[in-house]
C-alpha positions as a printed Julia matrix, in Angstrom:
196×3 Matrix{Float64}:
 113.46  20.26  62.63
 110.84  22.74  63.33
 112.49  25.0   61.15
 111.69  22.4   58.33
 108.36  21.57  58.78
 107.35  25.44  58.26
 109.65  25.47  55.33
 107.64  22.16  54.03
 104.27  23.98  55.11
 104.95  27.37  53.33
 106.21  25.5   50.28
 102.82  23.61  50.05
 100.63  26.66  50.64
 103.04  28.5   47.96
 101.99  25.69  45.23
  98.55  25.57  46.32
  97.89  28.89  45.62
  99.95  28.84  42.44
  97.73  26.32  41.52
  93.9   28.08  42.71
  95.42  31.25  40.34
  96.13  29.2   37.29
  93.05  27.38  37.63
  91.02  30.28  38.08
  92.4   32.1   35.11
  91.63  29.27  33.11
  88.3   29.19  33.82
  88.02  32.86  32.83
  89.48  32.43  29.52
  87.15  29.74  29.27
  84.42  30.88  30.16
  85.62  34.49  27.99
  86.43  32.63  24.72
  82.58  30.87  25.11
  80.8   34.47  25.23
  82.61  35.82  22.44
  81.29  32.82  20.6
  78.02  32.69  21.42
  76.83  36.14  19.32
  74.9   37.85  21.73
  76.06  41.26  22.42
  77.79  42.08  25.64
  74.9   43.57  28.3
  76.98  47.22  27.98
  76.18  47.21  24.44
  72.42  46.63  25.14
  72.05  49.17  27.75
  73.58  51.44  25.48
  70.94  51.27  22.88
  68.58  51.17  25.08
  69.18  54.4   27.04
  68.59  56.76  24.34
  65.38  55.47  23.53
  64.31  55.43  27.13
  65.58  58.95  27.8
  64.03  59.86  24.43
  60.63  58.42  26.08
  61.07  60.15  29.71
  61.72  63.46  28.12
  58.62  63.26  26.41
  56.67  61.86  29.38
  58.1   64.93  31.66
  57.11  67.98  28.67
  53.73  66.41  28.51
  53.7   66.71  32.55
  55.0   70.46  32.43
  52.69  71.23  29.49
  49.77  70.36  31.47
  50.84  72.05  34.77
  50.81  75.0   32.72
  47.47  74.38  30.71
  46.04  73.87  34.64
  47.46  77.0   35.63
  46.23  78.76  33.05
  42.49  77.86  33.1
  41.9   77.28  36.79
  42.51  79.96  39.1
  42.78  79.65  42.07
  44.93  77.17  44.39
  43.76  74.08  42.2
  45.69  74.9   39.35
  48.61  75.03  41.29
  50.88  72.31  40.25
  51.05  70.17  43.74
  47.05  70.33  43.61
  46.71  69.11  39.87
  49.42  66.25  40.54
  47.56  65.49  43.83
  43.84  66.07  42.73
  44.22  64.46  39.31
  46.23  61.24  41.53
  42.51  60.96  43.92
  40.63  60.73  41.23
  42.39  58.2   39.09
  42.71  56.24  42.38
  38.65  56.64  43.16
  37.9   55.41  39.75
  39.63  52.59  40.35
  38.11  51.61  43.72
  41.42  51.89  45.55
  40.04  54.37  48.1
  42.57  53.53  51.21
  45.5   55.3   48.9
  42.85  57.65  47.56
  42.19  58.89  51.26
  46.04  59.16  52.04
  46.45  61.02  48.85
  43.45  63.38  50.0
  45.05  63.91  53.37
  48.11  65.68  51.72
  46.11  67.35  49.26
  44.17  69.21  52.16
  47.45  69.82  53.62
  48.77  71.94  50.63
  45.53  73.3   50.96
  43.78  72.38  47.39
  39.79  72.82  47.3
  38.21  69.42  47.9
  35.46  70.59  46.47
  37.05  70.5   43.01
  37.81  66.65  43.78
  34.39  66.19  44.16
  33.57  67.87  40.43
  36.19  65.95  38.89
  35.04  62.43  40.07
  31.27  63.4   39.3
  32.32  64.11  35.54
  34.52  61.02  35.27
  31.43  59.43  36.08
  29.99  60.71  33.36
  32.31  59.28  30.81
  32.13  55.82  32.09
  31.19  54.61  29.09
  33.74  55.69  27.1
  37.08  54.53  29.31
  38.9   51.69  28.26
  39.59  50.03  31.35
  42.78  48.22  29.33
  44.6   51.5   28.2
  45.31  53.76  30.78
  45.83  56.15  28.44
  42.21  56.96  28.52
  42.03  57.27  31.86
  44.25  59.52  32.33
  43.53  62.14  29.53
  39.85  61.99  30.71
  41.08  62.68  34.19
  43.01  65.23  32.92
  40.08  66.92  31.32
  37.71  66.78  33.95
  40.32  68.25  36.09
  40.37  71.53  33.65
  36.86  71.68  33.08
  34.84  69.43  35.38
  31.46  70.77  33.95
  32.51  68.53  30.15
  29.65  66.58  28.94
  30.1   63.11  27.01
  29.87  63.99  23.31
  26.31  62.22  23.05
  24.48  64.35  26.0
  25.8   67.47  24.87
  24.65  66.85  21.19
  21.12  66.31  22.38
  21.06  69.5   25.06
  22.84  71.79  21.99
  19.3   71.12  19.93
  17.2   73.48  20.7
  13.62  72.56  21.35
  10.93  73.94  18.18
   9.48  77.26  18.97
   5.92  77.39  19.74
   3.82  80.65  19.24
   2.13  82.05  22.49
  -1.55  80.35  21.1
  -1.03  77.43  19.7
  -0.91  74.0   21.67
   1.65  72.04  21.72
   1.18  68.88  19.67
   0.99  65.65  21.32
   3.91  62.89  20.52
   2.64  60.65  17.63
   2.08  57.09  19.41
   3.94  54.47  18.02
   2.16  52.38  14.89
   1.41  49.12  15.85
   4.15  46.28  14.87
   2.79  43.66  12.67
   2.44  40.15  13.75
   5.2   38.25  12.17
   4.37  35.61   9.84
   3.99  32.45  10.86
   7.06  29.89   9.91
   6.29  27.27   7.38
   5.48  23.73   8.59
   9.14  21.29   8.8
């Protein structure tokens, strides 16, 4: 008898699971046959199209990086156109501008420790401060190219200031007095609005 009941028991779990597999191959035919239907591309075919472009895009983004390393290098001597220092230097600044000075400390921490000049921190921040005007605050593009150039040459002038300091002033002769500024004319009254 016992002999039978685990023959009776093994036969049911035998046709359950027969039963779970077809079931469950159904369902992926199913569900198989509906995504072939549907038109939209398998997600390997996506990815796939996708990763050229975006390899395309970090290539560029990493040559760009490289070719201003070297263009740091080159100008700045000294240990802050080493590359750690411009990655670091260029990083505190972009991270005082935007008023997130906790990071910018940390950052400033390690860039003492490779043992960058602080001091050329503290030029690069003055003449960001001197293009305020002209950084969008939505592309950060412009932020970072300005960065960038203060970092090379932290004594750059917005466009406007150095225009006026490049005009020289007129020459005077050692005897003759220098004119006094014409005062302004007086503006005329405006005319009085007709009656409604």
């Amino acid at each position: 008898m016992r002999q039978r009941v685990f023959e009776l028991r093994n036969a049911v779990v035998r046709q359950f699971a027969a039963t779970l597999a077809v079931s469950s191959l159904v369902i992926l035919i199913g569900i198989g046959a509906a995504s072939a239907q549907s038109g939209t591309p398998a997600p390997d075919q996506s990815k796939a199209a996708a990763q050229p472009a975006d390899a395309a895009k970090d290539a560029a983004q990493n040559q760009r990086r490289t070719d201003e390393f070297a263009e740091a290098a080159q100008v700045i001597s000294g240990p802050a156109g080493n590359p750690e220092c411009v990655w670091l230097g260029r990083r505190v600044v972009r991270l005082m501008w935007r008023d997130d000075l906790d990071t910018a400390f940390r950052h400033l921490d390690l860039y003492d420790r490779f043992g960058c000049p602080g001091g050329h921190i503290q030029a690069a921040f003055r003449c960001l401060t001197r293009f305020g005007g002209q950084i969008d605050p939505k592309v950060a593009e412009t932020l970072d190219s300005r960065v960038h150039a203060c970092w090379i040459n932290p004594a750059s002038q917005p466009q406007q200031a150095a225009a006026a300091a490049s005009q020289p002033a007129a020459p005077t002769s050692g005897n003759a007095q220098p004119q006094p500024a014409a005062s302004p004319s007086p503006a005329a009254s405006p005319a009085p609005a007709p009656p409604k």
